[in-house]
C-alpha positions in Angstrom: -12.2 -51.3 53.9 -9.0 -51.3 52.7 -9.8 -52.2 48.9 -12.4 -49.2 49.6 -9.2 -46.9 50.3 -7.3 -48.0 47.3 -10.4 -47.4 45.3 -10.7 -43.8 46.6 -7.2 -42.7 46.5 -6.3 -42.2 43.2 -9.3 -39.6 43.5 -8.0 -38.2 46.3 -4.6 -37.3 44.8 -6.5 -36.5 41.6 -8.5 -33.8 42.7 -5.5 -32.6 45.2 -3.1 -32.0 42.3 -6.2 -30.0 40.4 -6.8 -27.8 43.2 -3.1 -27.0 43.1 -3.4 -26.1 39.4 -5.7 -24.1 40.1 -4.0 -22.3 43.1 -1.1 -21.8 40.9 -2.7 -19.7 38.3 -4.9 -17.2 40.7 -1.5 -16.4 41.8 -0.2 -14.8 39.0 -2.6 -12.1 39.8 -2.0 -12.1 43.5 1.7 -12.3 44.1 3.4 -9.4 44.7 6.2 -8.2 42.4 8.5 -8.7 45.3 7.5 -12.3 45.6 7.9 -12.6 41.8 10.8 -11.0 41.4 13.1 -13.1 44.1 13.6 -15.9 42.0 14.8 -14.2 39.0 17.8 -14.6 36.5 19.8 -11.9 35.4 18.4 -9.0 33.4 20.4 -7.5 30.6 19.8 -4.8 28.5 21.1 -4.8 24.7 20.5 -2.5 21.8 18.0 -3.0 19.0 19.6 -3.9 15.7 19.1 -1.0 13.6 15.2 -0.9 12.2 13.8 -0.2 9.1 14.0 3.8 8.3 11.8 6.1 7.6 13.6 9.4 6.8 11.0 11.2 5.3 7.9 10.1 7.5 6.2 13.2 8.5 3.7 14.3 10.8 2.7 17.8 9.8 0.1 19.1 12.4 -1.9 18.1 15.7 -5.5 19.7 15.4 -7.7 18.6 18.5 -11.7 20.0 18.1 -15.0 18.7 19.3 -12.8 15.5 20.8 -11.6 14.3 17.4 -8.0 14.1 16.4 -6.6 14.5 13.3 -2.7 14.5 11.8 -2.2 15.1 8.4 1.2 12.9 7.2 3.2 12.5 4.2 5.6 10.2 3.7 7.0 8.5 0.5 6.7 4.8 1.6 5.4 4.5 5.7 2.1 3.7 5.9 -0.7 3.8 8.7 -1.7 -0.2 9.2 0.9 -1.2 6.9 3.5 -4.2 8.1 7.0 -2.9 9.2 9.0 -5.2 6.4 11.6 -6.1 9.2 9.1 -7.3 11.7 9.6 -10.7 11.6 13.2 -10.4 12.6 12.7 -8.4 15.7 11.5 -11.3 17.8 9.4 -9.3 19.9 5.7 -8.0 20.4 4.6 -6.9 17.0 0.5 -5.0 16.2 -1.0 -7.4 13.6 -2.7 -3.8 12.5 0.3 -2.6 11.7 1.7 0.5 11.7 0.4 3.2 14.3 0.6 6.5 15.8 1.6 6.4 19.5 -0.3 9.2 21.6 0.7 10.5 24.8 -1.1 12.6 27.1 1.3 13.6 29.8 2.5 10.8 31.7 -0.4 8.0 30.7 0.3 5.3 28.7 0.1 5.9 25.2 -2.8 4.9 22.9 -2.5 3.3 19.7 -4.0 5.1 16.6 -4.0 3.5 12.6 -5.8 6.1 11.3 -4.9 9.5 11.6 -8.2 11.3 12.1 -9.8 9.4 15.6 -11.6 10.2 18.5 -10.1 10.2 21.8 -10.8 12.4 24.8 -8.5 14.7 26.3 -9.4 15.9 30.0 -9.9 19.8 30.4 -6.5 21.9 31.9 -3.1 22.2 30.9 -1.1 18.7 29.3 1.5 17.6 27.7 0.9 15.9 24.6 3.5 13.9 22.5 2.7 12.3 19.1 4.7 10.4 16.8 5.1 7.4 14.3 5.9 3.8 15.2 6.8 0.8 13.0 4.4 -1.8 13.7 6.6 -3.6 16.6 6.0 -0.2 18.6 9.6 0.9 18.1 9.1 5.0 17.4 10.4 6.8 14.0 13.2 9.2 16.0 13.8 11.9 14.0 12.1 15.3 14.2 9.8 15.1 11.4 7.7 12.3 12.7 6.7 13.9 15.8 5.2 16.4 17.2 5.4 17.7 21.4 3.1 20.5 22.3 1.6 21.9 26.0 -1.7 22.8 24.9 -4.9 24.1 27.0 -8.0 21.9 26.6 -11.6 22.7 27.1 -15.0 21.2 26.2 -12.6 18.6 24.1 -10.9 21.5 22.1 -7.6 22.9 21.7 -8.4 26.9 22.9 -4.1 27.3 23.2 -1.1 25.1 21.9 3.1 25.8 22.1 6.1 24.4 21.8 7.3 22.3 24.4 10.9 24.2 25.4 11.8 22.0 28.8 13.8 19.4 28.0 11.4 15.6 28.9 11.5 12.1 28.6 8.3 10.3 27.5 7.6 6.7 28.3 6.4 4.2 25.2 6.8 0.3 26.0 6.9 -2.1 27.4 3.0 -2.1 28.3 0.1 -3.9 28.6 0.3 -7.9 28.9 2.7 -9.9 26.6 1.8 -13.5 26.0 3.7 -16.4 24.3 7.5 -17.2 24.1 8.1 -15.8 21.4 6.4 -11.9 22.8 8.3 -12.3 26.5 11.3 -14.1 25.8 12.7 -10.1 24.8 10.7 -7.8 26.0 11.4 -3.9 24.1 12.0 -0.8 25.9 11.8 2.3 24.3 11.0 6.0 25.1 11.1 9.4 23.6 13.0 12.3 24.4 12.0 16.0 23.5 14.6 19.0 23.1 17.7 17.3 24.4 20.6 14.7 23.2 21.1 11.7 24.9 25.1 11.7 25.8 27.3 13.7 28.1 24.6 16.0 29.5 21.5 13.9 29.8 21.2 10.3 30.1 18.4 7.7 31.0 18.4 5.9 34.2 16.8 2.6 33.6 15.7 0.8 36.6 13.7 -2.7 36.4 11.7 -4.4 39.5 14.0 -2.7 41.9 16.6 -5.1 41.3 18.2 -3.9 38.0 19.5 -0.2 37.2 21.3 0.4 34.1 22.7 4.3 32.6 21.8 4.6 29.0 23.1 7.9 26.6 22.3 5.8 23.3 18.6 7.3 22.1 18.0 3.6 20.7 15.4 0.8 21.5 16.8 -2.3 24.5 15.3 -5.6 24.4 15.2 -6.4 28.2 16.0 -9.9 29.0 15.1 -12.2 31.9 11.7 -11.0 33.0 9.9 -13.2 34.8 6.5 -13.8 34.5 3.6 -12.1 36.0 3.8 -8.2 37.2 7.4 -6.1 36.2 8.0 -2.5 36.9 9.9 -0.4 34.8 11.4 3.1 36.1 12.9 5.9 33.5 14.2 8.7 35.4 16.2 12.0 32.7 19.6 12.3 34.7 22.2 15.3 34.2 25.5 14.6 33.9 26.2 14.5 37.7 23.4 11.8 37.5 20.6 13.9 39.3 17.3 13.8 38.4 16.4 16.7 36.0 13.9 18.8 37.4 11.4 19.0 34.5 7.5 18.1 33.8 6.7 13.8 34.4 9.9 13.1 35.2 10.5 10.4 36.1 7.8 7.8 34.6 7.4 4.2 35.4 4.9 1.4 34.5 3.6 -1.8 35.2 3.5 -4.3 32.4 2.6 -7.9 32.4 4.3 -11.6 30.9 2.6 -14.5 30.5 2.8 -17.9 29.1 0.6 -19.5 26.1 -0.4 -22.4 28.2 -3.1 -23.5 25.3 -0.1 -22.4 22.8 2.5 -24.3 24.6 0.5 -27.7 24.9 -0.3 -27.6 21.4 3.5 -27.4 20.6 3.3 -23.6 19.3 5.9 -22.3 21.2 
């Protein structure tokens, strides 16, 4: 009996420790970001280092018929699905497609275009629809040639009326979606977009991460964010005035839930 036992143990512990491997990754997706979030380090937020330019990079129109985008662009040297040359240095998430439009419909997340005539459906009523040019790590071209902020009316996947945005709003870009490896969640980029104001002694950007983190910005400028943990974050943009309330304009504020996760099949093969 008792060689019987020592024959069987080894199994027993065997299949114990699998079943706890097993446990442990069905609870990424079932932990709540409180849960997550209690046994974090400290998050920081630091600037971008100043990004490849693209001073001419133009978007010239937004025409929306029969559910089909199209913006015609000129530009002397950005190009739709063309590399960002400073990519590699950024350390952080980078499109292996390239370079992209970013399209906003209200408050959704955006979606990522590489041409610039696509198809992509627009729900009947009144939006808000921001478009502009991105370098190929998502970071947006900021200047006010390479986008373009209407309210529009849609019907039957048509434009039928389109105007200038005048309120002053905050659009969020990234983080978003699922990030995966060392090298995509180790610095994590937040950036957004900000129509008919200037960041500084009127408006500012409250930044708010998890519930545990709040940071003012008045720099218009990409932040990595540091110290996520893996699994489910939250990030909160709120458009402050200068007496820090919240500006009472369209989407404001905007938060999202984005996901880290490791490369366990990178990781074991030693491509951290």
């Amino acid at each position: 009996m008792r060689l019987s036992l020592l024959f069987f143990l080894p199994l027993f512990l065997l299949f114990a420790a699998c079943g706890e491997s097993d446990a442990d990754d069905s609870s990424e997706d079932t932990t709540s970001m409180e849960e997550e979030t209690e046994t974090t380090g400290t998050y920081s937020l630091t600037p971008f280092e100043e990004s490849t330019a693209y001073p001419d990079a133009t978007i010239d129109d937004m025409i929306y018929t029969d559910g089909m985008f199209e913006f015609p662009i000129t530009a002397t040297n950005y190009l739709l699905g063309g590399q960002t040359p400073d990519a590699d240095s950024k350390m952080c998430a980078n499109s292996g497609k390239g370079q992209h439009i970013h399209l906003i419909v209200d408050n959704a997340p955006y979606a990522a275009k590489y041409e610039n005539k696509f198809e992509h459906e627009v729900a009947d009523g009144e939006r808000y629809i921001l478009a502009f040019l991105s370098r190929s790590y998502h970071e947006s071209i900021k200047t006010e040639a390479a986008h373009t902020a209407e309210k529009v009316s849609v019907e039957n996947g048509s434009f039928t009326a389109t105007a200038d945005i005048e309120e002053p709003m905050l659009f969020y870009s990234r983080p978003k979606g699922t990030y995966i490896g060392k090298k995509n969640t180790d610095k994590v980029m937040l950036d957004f977009y900000v129509v008919n104001l200037s960041l500084g002694e009127d408006y500012k950007v409250k930044v708010e991460i998890n519930g545990e983190f709040e940071e003012i910005v008045d720099v218009w400028q990409p932040y990595y964010i540091e110290g996520l943990p893996m699994g489910d974050n939250k990030v909160k943009l709120t458009l402050i005035d200068a007496n820090g309330d919240t500006v009472d304009t369209p989407l404001n504020p905007v938060e999202r839930i984005f996901t880290l996760k490791e490369d366990t099949i990178g990781d074991s093969m030693g491509m951290k």
